[in-house]
C-alpha positions in Angstrom: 0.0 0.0 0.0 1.7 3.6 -0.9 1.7 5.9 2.1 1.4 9.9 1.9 4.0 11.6 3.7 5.3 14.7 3.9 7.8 15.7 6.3 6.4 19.3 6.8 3.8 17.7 9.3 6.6 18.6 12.2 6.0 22.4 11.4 2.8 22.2 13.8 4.6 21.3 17.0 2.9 23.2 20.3 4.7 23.2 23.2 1.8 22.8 25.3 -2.2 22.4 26.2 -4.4 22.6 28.8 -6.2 18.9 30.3 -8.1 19.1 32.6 -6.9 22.5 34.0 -3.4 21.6 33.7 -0.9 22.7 31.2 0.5 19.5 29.5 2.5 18.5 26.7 0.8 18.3 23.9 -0.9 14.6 22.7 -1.0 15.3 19.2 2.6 15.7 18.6 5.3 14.9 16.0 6.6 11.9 17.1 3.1 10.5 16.5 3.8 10.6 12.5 7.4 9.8 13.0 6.6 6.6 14.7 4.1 5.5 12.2 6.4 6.1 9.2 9.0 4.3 11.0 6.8 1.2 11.7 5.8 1.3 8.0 8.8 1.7 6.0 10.4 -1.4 8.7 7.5 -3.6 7.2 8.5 -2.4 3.6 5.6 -0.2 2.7 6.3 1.9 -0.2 6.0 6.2 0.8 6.1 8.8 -1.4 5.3 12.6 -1.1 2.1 14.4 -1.8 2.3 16.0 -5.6 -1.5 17.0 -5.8 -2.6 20.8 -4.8 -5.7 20.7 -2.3 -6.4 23.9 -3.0 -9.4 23.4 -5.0 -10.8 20.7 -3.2 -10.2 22.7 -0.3 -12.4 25.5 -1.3 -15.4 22.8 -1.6 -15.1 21.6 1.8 -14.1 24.8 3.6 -15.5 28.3 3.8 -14.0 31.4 2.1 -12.9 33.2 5.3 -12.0 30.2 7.3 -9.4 29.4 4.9 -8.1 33.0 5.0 -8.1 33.1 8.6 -6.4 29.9 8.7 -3.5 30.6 6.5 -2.9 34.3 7.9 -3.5 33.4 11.6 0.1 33.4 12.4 0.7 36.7 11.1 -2.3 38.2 12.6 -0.8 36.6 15.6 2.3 39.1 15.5 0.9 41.5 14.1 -0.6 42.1 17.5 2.8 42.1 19.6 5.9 40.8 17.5 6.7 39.3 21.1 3.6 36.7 20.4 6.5 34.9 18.6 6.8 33.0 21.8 3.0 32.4 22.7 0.5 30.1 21.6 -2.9 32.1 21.0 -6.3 30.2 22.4 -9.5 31.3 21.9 -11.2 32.5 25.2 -14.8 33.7 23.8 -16.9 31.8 21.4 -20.4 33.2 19.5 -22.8 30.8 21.0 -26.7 30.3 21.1 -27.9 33.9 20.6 -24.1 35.4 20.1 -24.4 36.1 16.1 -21.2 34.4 14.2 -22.2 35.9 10.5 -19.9 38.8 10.9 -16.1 38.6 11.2 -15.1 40.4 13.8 -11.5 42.9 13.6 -10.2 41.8 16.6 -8.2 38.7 16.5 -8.8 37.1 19.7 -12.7 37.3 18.7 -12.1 35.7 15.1 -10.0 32.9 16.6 -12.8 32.1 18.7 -15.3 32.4 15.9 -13.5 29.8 14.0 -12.8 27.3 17.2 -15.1 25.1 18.9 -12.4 24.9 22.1 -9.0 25.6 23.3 -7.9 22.2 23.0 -5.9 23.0 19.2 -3.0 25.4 19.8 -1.7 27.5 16.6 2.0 27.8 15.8 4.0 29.4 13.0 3.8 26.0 11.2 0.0 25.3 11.6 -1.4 25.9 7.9 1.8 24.4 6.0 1.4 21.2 8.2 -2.2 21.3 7.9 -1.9 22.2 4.0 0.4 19.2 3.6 -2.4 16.9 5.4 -4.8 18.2 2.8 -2.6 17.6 0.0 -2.0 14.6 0.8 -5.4 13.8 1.2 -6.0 14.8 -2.3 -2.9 12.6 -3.7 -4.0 9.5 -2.2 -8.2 10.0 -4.1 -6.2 10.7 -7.3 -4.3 7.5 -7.2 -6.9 5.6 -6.4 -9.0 7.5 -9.2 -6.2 7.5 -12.1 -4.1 4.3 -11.8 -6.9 2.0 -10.4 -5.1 1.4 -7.0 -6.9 -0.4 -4.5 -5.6 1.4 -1.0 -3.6 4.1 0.0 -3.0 5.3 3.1 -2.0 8.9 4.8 0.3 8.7 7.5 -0.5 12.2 8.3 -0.8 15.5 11.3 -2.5 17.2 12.7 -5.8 15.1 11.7 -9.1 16.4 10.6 -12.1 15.0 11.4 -13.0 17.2 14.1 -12.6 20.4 11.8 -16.1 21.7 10.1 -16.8 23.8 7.5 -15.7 27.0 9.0 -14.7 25.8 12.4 -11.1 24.1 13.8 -11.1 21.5 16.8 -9.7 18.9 18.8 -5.9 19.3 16.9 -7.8 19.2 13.7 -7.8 22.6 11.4 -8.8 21.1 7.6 -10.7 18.1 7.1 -8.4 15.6 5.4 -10.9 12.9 5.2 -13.4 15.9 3.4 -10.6 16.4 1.1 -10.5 13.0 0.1 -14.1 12.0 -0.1 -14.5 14.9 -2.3 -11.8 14.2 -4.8 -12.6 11.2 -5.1 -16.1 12.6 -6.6 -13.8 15.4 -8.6 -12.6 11.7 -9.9 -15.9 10.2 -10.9 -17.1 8.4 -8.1 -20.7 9.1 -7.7 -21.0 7.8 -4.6 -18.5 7.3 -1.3 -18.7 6.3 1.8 -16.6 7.7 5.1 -16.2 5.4 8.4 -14.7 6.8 11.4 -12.8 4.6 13.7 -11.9 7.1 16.0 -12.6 7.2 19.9 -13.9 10.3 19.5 -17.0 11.1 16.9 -15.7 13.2 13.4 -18.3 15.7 14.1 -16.9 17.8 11.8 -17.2 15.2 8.7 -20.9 14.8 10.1 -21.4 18.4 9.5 -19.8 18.7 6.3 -21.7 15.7 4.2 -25.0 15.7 6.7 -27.2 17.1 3.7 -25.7 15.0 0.9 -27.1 12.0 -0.4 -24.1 11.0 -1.8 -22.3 11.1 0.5 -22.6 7.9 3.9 -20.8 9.1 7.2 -20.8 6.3 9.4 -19.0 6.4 12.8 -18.5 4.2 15.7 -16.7 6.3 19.0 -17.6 7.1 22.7 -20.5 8.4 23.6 -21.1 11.7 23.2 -23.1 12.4 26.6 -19.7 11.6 28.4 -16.6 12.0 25.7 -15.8 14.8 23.4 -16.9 15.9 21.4 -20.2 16.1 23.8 -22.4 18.4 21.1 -22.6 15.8 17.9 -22.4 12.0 17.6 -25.5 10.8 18.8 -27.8 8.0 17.1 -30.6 10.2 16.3 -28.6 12.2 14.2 -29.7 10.4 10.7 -28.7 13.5 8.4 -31.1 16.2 7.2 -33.0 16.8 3.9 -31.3 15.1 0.8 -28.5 13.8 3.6 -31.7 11.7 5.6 -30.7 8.2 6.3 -27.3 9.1 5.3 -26.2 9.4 8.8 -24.9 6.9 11.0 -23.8 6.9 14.5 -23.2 3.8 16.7 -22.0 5.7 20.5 -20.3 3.3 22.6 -20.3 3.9 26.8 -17.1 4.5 27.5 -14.8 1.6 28.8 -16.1 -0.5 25.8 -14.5 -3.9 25.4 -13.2 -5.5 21.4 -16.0 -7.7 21.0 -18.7 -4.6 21.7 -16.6 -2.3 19.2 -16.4 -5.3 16.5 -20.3 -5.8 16.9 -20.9 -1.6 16.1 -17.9 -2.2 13.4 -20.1 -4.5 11.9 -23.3 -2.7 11.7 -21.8 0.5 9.8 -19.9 -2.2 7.4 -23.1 -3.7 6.1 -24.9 -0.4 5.9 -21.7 0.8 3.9 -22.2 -2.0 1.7 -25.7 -1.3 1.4 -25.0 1.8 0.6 -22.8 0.5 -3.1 -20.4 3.1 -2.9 -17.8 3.5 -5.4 -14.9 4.5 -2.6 -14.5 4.1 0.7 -12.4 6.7 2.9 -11.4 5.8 6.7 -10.9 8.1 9.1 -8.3 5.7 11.0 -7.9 7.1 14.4 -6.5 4.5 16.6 -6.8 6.2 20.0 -9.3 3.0 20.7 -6.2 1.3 22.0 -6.3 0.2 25.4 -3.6 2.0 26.6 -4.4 5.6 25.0 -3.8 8.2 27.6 -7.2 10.2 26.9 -9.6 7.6 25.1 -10.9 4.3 27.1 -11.6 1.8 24.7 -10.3 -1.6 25.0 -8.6 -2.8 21.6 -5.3 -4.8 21.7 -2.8 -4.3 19.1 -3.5 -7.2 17.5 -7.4 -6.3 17.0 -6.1 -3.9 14.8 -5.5 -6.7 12.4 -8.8 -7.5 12.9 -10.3 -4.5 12.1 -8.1 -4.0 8.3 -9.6 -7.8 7.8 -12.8 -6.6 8.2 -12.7 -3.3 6.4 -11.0 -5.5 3.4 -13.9 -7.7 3.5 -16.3 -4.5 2.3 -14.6 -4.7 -1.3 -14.4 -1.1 -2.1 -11.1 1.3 -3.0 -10.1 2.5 0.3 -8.1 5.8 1.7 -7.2 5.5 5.1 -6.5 9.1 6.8 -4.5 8.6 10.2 -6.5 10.4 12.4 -6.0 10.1 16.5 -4.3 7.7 18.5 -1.7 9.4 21.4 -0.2 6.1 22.8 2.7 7.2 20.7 5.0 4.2 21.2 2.2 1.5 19.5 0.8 4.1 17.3 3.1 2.5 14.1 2.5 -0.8 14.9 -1.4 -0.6 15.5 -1.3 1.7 11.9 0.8 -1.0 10.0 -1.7 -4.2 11.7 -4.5 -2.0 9.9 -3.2 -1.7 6.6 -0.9 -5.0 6.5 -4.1 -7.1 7.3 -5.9 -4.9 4.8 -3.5 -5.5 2.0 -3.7 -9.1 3.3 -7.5 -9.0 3.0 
């Protein structure tokens, strides 16, 4: 299976976040990509870099002044107080319930919360051309599987996506690289794809993106929403809305969920992917369902990972995996290469 890389993912490297009123290390950090590259290119999968432009295919999944905002954030930033150089902005007010968020406010502080749904995802210098690469390779990995009729590819890329919206950034995820892909896979000629989310946490901001689109079949399996983040979105009544009804599926697991629970939801969204008779298939491969992820509390073992590429390989379809979370750095490549090995295997 080729694997998306790009080395520019270790631009976005904050020093710290806050959990649970500390300040901590960050989870989402560089070694997370490093590890998984390492583990893959040890079992002898083939890695390349990105060579297709997201920019397009950005602009169909993300909003005009999100975009902007994104990729001048950092200047803003210093533009302030050149001393910022040495800060890491967070958001501290947010436009909600009867707060109005159609105008863009001047003041950056109020923009930055505008365009975050917390102050879990710290901005550096490097945020957009990390990000951008993500994207990019997003894009590269739908236009092998549309031009040279590959059957997986697989992007071993930071910070993910899936929790980023339209117009909004969250949980370390700024642009939506499993959007990006799903959507160039249709700038391709599928007609119709299908997106499963592995991760812990529910890909709220996929949900939002595709919830009105027929065409489009967001399944996810994660923790439930009442009690893990990201509390707002991932519930079972959320079936899509107008064209998107039916679309829409969301299996929440209580928290502390064992393999054979997990495997039982992984089974449901399968079949209704099948059902579906998509033309693609993108994963949104977070592995923080690992047993010993610091802030998820799943119960998978390394080895179910194998499990879970058999089963996804039993579906049939063209498949891009996006590595999404998963912060128990030191198994993070070997749970990754169990995925796509058994896959490939498949």
């Amino acid at each position: 299976m080729i694997t998306f890389f790009s080395s520019a993912h270790a631009l976005h490297a904050p020093a710290y976040e806050f959990f649970r009123g500390d300040r901590v290390a960050c989870f989402e950090s560089p070694a997370r990509a490093e590890r998984v590259l390492h583990e893959l290119t040890t079992r002898g999968h083939a890695v390349r870099a990105p060579d297709v432009d997201s920019a397009d295919v950005l602009a169909q999944v993300h909003t005009p002044r999100y975009l902007a905002f994104l990729a001048g954030a950092w200047s803003q930033w210093l533009a302030l107080d050149p001393r910022h150089a040495d800060l890491q902005p967070f958001p501290s007010v947010w436009p909600v319930r009867t707060l109005r968020s159609d105008l863009e406010p001047a003041n950056f502080t109020a923009r930055l919360g505008l365009y975050s749904i917390d102050n879990g995802s710290p901005l550096v210098a490097g945020t957009w051309a990390a990000a951008k690469a993500g994207a990019d390779a997003a894009a590269s990995a739908a236009r092998l599987l549309s031009s040279s009729g590959a059957r997986s590819a697989f992007c071993a890329t930071r910070p993910p996506g899936h929790h980023a919206g339209a117009d909004f950034m969250g949980g370390y995820c700024f642009l939506n690289n499993a959007a990006v892909a799903a959507q160039s896979l249709f700038d391709g000629g599928c007609v119709r794809v299908a997106v499963l989310d592995v991760d812990y946490h529910h890909g709220n901001g996929t949900q939002s993106i595709f919830y009105d689109r027929a065409d489009v079949l967001f399944a996810s399996l994660h923790g439930d929403p009442r009690t893990e983040y990201p509390f707002y979105l991932g519930h079972a009544d959320e079936t899509g809305a107008g064209a998107g009804e039916g679309f829409n599926l969301n299996l929440p697991l209580p928290a502390g969920s064992a393999a054979d629970a997990w495997f039982a939801a992984l089974d449901v969204a399968c079949s209704r992917i099948e059902r579906h008779r998509a033309d693609a298939l993108v994963v949104s491969l977070g592995l923080d369902t690992y047993a010993d992820d610091p802030i998820s509390t799943f119960a998978l073992a390394s080895s179910d990972f194998s499990r879970l590429g058999d089963r996804l390989a039993r579906i049939g379809l063209p498949t891009v995996f996006i590595l999404e979370g998963g912060y128990a750095s030191e198994a993070l490549g070997i749970n990754a290469a169990n995925v796509l090995d058994a896959f490939d295997g498949g």
